[in-house]
VOPAGU-2260 file (C-alpha; in pm, 1 decimal, decimal comma):
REM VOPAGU-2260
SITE   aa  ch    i         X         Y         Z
SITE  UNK   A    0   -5230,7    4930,8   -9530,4
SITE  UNK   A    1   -4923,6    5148,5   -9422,3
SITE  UNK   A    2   -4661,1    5068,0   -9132,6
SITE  UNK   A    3   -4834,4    5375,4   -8914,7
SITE  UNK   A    4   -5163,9    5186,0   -8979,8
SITE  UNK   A    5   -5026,0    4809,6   -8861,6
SITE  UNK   A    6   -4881,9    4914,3   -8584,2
SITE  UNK   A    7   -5179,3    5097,3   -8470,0
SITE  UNK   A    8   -5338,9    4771,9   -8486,4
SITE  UNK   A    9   -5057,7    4562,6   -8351,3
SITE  UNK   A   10   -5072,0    4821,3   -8040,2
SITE  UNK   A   11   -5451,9    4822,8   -8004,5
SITE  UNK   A   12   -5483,9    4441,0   -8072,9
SITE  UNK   A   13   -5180,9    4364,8   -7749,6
SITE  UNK   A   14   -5395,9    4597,7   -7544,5
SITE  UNK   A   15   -5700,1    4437,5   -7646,8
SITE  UNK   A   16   -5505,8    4098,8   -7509,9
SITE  UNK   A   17   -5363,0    4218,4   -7200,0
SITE  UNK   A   18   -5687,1    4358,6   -7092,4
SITE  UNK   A   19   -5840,1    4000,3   -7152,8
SITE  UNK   A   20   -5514,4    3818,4   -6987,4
SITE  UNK   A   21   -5635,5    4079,1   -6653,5
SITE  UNK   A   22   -5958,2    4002,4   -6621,3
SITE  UNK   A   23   -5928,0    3643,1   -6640,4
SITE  UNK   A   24   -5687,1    3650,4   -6392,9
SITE  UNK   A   25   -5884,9    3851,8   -6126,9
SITE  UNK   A   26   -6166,1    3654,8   -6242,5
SITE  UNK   A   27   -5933,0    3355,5   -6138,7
SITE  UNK   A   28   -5831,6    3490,1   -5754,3
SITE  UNK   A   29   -6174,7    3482,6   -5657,8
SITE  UNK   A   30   -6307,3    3191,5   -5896,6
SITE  UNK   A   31   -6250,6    2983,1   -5518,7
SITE  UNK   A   32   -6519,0    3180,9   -5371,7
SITE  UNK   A   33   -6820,5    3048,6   -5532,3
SITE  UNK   A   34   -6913,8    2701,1   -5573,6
SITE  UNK   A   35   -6880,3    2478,9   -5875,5
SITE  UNK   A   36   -7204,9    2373,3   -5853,3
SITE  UNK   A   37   -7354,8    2668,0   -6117,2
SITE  UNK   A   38   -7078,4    2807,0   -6159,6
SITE  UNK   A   39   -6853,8    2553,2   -6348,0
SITE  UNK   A   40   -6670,3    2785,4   -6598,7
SITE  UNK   A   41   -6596,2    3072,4   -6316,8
SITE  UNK   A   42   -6468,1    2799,2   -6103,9
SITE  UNK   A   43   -6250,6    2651,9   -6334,2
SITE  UNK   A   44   -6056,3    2976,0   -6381,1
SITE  UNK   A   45   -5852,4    2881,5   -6032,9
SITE  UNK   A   46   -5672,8    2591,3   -6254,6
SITE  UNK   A   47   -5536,8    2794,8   -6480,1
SITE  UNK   A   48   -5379,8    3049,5   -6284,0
SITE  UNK   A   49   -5014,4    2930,5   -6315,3
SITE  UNK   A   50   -5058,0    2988,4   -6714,3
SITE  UNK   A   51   -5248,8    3312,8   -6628,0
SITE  UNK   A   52   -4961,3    3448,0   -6391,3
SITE  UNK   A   53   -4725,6    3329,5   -6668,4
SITE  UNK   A   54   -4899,0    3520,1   -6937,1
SITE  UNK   A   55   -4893,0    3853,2   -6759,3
SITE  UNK   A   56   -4503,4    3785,8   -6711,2
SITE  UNK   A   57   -4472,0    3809,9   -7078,9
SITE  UNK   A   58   -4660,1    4113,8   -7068,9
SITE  UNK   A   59   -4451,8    4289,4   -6861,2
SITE  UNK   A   60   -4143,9    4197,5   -7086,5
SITE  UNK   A   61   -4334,4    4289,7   -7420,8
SITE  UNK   A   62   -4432,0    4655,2   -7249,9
SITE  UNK   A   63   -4111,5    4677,9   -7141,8
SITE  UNK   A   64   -3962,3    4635,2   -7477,6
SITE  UNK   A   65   -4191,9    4884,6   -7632,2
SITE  UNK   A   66   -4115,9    5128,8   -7334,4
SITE  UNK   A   67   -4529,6    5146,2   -7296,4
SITE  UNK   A   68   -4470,1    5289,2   -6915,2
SITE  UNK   A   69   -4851,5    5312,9   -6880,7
SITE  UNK   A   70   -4960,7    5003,9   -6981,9
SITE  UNK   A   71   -4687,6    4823,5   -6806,2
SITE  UNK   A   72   -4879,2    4914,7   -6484,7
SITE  UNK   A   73   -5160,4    4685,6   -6552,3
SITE  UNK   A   74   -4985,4    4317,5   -6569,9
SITE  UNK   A   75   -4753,9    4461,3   -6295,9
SITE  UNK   A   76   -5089,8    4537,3   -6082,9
SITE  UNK   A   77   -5228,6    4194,7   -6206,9
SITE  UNK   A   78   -4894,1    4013,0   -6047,3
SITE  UNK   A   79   -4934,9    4240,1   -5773,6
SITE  UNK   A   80   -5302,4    4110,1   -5707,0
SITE  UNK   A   81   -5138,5    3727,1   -5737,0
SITE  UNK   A   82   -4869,8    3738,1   -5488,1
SITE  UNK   A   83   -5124,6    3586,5   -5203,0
SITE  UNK   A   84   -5170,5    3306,3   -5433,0
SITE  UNK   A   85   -4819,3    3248,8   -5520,9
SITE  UNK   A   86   -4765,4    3231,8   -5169,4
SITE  UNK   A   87   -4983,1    2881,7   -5173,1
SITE  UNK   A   88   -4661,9    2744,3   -5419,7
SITE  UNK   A   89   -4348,7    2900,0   -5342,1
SITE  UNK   A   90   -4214,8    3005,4   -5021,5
SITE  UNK   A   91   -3872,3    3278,5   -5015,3
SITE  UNK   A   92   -3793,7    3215,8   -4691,9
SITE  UNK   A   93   -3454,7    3017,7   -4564,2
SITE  UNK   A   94   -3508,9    2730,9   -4307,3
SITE  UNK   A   95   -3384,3    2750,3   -3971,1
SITE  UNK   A   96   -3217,4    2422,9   -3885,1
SITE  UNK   A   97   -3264,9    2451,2   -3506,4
SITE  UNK   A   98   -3651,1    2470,9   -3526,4
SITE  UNK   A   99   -3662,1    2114,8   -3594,6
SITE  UNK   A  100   -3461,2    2004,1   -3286,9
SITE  UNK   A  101   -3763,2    2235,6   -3058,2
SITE  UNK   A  102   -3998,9    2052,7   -2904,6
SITE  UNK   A  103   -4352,4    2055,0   -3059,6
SITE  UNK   A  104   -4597,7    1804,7   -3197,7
SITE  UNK   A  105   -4503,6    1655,2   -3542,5
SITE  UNK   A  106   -4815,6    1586,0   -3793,6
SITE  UNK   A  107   -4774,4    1395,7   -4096,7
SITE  UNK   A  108   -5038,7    1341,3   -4409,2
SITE  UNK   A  109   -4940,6    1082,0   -4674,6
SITE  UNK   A  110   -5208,6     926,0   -4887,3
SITE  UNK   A  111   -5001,7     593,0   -4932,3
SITE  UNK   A  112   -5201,8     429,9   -5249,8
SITE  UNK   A  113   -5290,9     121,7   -5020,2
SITE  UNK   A  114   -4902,4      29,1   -4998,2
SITE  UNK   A  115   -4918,3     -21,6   -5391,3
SITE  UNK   A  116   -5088,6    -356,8   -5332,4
SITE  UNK   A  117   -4738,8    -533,7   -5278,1
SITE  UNK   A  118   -4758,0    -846,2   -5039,4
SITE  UNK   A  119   -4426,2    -828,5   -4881,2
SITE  UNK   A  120   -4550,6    -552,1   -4596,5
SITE  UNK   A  121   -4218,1    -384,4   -4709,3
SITE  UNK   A  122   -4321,5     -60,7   -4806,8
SITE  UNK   A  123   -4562,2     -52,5   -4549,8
SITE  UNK   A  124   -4234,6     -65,2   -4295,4
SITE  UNK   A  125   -4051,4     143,7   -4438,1
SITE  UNK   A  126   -4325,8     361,3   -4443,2
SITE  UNK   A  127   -4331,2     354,6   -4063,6
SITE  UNK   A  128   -3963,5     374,8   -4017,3
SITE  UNK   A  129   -3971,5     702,5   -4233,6
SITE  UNK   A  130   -4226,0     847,4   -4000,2
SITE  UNK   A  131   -3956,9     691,8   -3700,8
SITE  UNK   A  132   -3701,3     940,1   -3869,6
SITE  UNK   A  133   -3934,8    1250,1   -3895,0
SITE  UNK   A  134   -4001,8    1155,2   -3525,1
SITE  UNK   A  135   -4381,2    1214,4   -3633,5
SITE  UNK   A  136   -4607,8    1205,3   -3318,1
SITE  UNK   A  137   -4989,5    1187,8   -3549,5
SITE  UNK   A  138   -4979,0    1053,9   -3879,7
SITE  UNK   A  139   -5280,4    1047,8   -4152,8
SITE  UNK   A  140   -5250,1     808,7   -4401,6
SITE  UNK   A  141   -5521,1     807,8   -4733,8
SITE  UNK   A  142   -5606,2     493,7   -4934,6
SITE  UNK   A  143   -5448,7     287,2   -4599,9
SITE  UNK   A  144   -5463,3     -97,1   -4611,9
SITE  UNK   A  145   -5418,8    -277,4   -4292,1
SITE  UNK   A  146   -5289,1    -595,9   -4466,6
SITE  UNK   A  147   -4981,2    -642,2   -4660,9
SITE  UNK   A  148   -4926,2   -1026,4   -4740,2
SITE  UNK   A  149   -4985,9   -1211,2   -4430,9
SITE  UNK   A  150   -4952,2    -921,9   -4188,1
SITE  UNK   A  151   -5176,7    -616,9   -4060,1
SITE  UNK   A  152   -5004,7    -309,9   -4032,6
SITE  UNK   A  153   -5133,8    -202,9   -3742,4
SITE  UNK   A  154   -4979,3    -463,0   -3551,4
SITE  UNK   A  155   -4617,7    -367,0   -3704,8
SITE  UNK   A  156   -4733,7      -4,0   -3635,6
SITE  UNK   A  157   -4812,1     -31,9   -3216,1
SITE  UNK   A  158   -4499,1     -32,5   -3096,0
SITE  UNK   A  159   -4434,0     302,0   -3232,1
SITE  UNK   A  160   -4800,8     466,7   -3285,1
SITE  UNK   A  161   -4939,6     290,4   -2999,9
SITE  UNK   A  162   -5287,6     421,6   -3069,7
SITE  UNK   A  163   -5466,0     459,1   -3381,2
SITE  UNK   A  164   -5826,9     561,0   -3476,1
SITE  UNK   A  165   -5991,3     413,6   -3820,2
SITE  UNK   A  166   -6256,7     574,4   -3998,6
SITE  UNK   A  167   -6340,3     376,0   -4328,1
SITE  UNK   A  168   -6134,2     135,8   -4421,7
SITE  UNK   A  169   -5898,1     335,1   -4604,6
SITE  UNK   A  170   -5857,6     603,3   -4333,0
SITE  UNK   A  171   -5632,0     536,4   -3996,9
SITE  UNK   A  172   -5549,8     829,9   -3799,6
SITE  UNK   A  173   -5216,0     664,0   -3604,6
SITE  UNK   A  174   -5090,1     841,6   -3286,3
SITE  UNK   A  175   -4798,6     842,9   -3011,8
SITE  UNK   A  176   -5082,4    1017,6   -2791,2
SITE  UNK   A  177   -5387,9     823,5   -2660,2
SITE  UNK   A  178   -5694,7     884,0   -2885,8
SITE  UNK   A  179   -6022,8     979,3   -2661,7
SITE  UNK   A  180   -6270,7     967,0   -2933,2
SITE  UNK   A  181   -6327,2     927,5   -3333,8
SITE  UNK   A  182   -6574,6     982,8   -3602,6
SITE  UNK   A  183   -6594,4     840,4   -3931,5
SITE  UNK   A  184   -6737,0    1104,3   -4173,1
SITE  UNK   A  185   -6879,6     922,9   -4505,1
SITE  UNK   A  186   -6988,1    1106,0   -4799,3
SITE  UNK   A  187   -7283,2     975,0   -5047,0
SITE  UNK   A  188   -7230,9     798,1   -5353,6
SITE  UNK   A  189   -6839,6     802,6   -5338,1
SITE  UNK   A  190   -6566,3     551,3   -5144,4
SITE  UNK   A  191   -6417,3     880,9   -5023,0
SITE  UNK   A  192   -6474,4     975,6   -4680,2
SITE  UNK   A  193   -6290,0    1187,4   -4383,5
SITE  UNK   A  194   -6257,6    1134,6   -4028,8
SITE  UNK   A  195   -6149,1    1280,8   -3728,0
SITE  UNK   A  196   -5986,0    1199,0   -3333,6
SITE  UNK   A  197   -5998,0    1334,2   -3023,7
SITE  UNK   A  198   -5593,8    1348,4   -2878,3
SITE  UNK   A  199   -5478,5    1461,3   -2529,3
SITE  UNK   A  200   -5191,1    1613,5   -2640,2
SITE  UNK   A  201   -4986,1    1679,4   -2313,7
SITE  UNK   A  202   -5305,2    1747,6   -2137,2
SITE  UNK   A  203   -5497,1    1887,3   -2395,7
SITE  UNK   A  204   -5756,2    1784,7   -2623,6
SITE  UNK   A  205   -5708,4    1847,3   -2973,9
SITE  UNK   A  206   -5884,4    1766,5   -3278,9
SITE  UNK   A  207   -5743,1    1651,3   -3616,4
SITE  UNK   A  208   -5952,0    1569,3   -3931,7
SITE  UNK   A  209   -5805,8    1333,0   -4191,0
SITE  UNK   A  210   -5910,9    1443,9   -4513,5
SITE  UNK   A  211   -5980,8    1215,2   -4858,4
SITE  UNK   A  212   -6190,6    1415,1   -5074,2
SITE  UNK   A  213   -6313,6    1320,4   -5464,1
SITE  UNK   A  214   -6044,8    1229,6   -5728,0
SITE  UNK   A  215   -6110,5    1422,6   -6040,9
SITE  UNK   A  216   -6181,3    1115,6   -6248,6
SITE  UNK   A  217   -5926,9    1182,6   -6546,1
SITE  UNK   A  218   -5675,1     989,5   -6475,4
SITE  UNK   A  219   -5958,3     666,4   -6575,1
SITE  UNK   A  220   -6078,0     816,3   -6866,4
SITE  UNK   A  221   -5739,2     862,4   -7009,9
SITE  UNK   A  222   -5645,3     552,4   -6899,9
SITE  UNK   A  223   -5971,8     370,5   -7016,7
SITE  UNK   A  224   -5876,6     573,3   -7348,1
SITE  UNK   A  225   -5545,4     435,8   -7400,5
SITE  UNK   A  226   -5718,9      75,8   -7352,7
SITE  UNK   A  227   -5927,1     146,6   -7674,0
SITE  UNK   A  228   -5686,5     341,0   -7876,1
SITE  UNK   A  229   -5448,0      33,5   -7810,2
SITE  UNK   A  230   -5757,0    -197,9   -7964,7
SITE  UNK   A  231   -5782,4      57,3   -8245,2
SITE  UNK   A  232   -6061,3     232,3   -8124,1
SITE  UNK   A  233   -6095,4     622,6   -8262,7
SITE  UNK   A  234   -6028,9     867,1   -7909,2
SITE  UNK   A  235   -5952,9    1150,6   -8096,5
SITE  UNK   A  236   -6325,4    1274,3   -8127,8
SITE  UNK   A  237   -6573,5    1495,7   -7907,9
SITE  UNK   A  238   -6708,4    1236,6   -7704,9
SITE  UNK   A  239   -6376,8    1147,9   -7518,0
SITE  UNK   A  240   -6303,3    1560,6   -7449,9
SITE  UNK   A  241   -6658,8    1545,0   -7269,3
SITE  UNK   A  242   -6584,0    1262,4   -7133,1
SITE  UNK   A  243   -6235,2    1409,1   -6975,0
SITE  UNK   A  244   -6491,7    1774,7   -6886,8
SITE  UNK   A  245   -6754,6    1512,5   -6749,6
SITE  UNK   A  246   -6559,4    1403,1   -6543,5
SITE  UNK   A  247   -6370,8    1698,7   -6399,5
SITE  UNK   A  248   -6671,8    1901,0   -6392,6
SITE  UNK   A  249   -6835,7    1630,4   -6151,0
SITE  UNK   A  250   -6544,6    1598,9   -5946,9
SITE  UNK   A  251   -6537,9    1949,1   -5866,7
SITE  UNK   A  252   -6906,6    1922,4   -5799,4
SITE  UNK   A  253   -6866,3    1622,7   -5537,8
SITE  UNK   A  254   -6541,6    1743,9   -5388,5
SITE  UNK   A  255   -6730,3    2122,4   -5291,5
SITE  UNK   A  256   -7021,8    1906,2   -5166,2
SITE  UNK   A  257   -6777,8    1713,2   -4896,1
SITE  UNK   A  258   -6558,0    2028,9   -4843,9
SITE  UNK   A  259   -6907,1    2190,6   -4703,2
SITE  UNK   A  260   -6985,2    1873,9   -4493,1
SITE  UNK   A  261   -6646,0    1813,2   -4328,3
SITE  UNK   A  262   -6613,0    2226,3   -4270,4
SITE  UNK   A  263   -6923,6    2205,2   -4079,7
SITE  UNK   A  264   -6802,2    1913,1   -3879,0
SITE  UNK   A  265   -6505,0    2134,6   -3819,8
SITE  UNK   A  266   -6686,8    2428,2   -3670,4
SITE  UNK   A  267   -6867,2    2264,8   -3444,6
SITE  UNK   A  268   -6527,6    2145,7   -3276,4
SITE  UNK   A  269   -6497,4    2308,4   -2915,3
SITE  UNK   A  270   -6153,2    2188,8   -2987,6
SITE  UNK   A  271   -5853,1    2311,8   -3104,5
SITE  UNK   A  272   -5782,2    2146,6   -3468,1
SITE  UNK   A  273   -5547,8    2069,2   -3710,8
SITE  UNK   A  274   -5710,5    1949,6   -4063,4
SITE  UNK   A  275   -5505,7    1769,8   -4338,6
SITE  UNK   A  276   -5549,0    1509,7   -4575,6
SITE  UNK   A  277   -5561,9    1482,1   -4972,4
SITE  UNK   A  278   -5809,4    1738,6   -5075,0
SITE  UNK   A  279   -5767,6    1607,0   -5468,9
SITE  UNK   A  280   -5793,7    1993,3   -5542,4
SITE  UNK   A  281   -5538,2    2285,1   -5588,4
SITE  UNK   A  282   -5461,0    2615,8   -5375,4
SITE  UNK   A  283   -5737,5    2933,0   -5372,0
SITE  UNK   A  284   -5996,1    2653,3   -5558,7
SITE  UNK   A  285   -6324,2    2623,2   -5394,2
SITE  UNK   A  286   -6233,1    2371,7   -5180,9
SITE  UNK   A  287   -5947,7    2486,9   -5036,0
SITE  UNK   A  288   -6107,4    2798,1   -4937,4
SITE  UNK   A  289   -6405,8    2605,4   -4787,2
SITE  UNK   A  290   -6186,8    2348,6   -4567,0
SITE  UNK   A  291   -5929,0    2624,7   -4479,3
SITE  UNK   A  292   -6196,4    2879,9   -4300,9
SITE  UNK   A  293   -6032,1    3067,4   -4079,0
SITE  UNK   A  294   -5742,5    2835,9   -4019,8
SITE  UNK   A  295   -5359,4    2889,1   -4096,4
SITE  UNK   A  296   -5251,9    2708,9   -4417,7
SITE  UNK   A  297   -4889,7    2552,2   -4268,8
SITE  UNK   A  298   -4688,4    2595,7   -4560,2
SITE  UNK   A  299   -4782,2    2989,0   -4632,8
SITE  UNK   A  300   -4642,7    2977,7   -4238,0
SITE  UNK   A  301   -4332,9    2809,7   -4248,6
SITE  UNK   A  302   -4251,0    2666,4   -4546,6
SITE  UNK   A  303   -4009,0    2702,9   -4792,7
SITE  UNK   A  304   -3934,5    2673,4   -5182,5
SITE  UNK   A  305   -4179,7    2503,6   -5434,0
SITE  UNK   A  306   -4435,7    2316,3   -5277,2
SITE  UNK   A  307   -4534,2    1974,5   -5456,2
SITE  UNK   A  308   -4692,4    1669,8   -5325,4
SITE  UNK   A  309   -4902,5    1495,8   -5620,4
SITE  UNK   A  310   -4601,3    1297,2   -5799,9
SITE  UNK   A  311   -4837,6    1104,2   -6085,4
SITE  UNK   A  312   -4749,1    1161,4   -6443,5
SITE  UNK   A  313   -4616,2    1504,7   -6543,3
SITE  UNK   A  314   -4815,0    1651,8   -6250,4
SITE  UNK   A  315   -4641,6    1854,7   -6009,5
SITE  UNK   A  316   -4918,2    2033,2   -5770,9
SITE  UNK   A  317   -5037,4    2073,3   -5481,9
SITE  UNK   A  318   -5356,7    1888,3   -5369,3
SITE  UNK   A  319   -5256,4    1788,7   -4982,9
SITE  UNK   A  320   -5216,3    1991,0   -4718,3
SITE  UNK   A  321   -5222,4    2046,9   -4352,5
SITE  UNK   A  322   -5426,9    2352,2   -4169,0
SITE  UNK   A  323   -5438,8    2437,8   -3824,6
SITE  UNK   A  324   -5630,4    2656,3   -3590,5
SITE  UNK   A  325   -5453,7    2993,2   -3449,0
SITE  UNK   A  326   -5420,0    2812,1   -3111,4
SITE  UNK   A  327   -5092,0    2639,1   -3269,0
SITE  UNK   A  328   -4834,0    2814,4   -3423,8
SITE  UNK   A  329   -4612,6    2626,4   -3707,8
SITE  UNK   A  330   -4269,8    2557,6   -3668,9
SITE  UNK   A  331   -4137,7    2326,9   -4024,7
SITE  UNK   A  332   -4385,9    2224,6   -4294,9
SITE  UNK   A  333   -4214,3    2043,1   -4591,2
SITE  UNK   A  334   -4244,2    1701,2   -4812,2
SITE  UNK   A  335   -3983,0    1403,2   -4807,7
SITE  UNK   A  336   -3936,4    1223,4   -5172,1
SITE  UNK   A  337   -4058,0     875,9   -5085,7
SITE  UNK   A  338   -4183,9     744,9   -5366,9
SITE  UNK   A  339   -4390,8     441,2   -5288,9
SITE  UNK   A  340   -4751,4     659,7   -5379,5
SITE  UNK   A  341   -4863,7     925,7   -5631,2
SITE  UNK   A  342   -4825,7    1162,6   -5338,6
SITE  UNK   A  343   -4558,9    1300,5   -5139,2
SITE  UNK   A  344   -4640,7    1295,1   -4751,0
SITE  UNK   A  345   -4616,2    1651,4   -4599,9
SITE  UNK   A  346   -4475,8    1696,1   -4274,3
SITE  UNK   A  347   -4532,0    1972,7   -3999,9
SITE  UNK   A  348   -4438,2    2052,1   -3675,2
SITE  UNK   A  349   -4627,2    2296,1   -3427,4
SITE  UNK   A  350   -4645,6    2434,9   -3080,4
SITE  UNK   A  351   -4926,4    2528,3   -2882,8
């Protein structure tokens, strides 16, 4: 075969890849608009979008290199088509210092792991006194446990949240405004639940859901797996990868099921609401197109710089948020590195 004849191929086989690399990737930006259910592999585009966005970068350098003018428009398009979506990771914006001292209401999400299980009631307090520094005014804590040793936390939590609302036992929606009313929204065949209260905010009655949707599941299985490779026990095979899909696969399923019951719930609020919680599930993904509606994602708002708040492992995403309604309009939405949970708690402040 002669050189004119390879690079023909080379040219026509890169083409052949970068037209692949685009439509998976527009495939991907709207993979979020169809549910899982039946649609599994379409679905499970959204997850690899970083690696998708990535790959068309290197596109862009290679047909930049070969001076290919033409086809350099098509990853550039492709990027074009994902700056939305990058907008759900990375924020270019600087932060204004003074917004912070402006009066609004303060909102905080932190799925706390059930205070790690510790029997002191130490992190528990210095949970609270984190939230005293934020000067939060409605905090949302996942995986809550009222009991740490021989103490409830919501005693040591009155004196500054003097009102709190509980859903299941792992939900507590804990506010410096008095709570009206309170659901607890329970999902089948699952622990995980949401909730939401009624707060007369200055007069006014909001609404704000607290969110714990369906944990993917693979975090057991590997864990389960390292339990029988440590006993000598063969993981390597098919049986453990569908185990890891299995599990994914239904977790997806399950967390689109309770991201259509709580959105419900939410329209049928004649209130103004703010949603957050620990949706277990990553930006533009079924789920977080479901529960955001018509709502304002904070951190697209007024956030800035890479936005994080799963800590566990080599993980670094984002699966918890806070949304609100265009009757608010956000001020500061950013994390704080405590590190007593997987997550990060997210912070935001808003006006009416």
């Amino acid at each position: 075969m002669g050189k004119l004849a390879v690079y023909k191929y080379m040219a026509m086989m890169f083409l052949v890849i970068q037209i692949i690399i685009t439509v998976f990737t527009i495939v991907a930006l709207y993979g979020g608009d169809v549910s899982p259910i039946g649609n599994t592999a379409r679905a499970m585009l959204v997850y690899v979008l970083p690696l998708l966005i990535i790959a068309n970068l290197l596109m862009v350098f290679y047909w930049l290199i070969r001076r290919r003018w033409l086809m350099l428009a098509i990853p550039v398009l492709t990027l074009a088509c994902c700056i939305p979506y990058i907008g759900t990771l990375v924020q270019f914006r600087s932060v204004d210092k003074h917004v912070e001292a402006s009066a609004g209401l303060k909102i905080a999400t932190y799925n706390v792991a059930a205070f790690n299980r510790e029997t002191s009631g130490f992190m528990a307090l210095d949970i609270l006194a984190e939230m005293r520094r934020q000067k939060v005014d409605i905090c949302c804590m996942q995986e809550y446990a009222n009991v740490s040793g021989d103490k409830k936390n919501s005693d040591s939590y009155k004196e500054y949240f003097p009102y709190m609302a509980i859903g299941r036992d792992d939900m507590v929606i804990y506010s410096r405004y008095p709570i009206k009313n309170s659901k607890a929204i329970l999902f089948d065949y699952t622990n995980n639940s949401a909730m939401w209260a009624d707060i007369n905010y200055k007069g006014r009655d909001i609404r704000v859901f607290n969110v714990h949707l369906q944990t993917t599941g693979i975090n057991g299985t590997l864990h389960q797996a390292a339990k029988l490779a440590s006993q000598d026990y063969d993981v390597s095979g098919s049986r453990f990868l569908n185990a890891i899909f299995g599990n994914y696969t239904l977790g997806m399923m399950f967390r689109a099921s309770q991201a259509n019951i709580v959105a419900t719930e939410k329209m049928s609020s004649q209130k103004p609401v703010i949603l957050c919680g620990d949706f277990n599930d990553v930006p533009y993904s079924y789920v977080y197109n479901t529960m955001l509606g018509n709502m304002v994602d904070g951190f697209k708002e007024c956030g800035s710089g890479w936005m994080r708040t799963f800590r566990g492992g080599k993980k670094a995403v984002r699966i918890d948020y806070i949304f609100h309604d265009k009757a608010f309009k956000g001020m500061t939405y950013y994390t704080s590195d405590l590190t007593y949970s997987d997550h990060l708690p997210v912070f935001m402040k808003v006006s009416m």
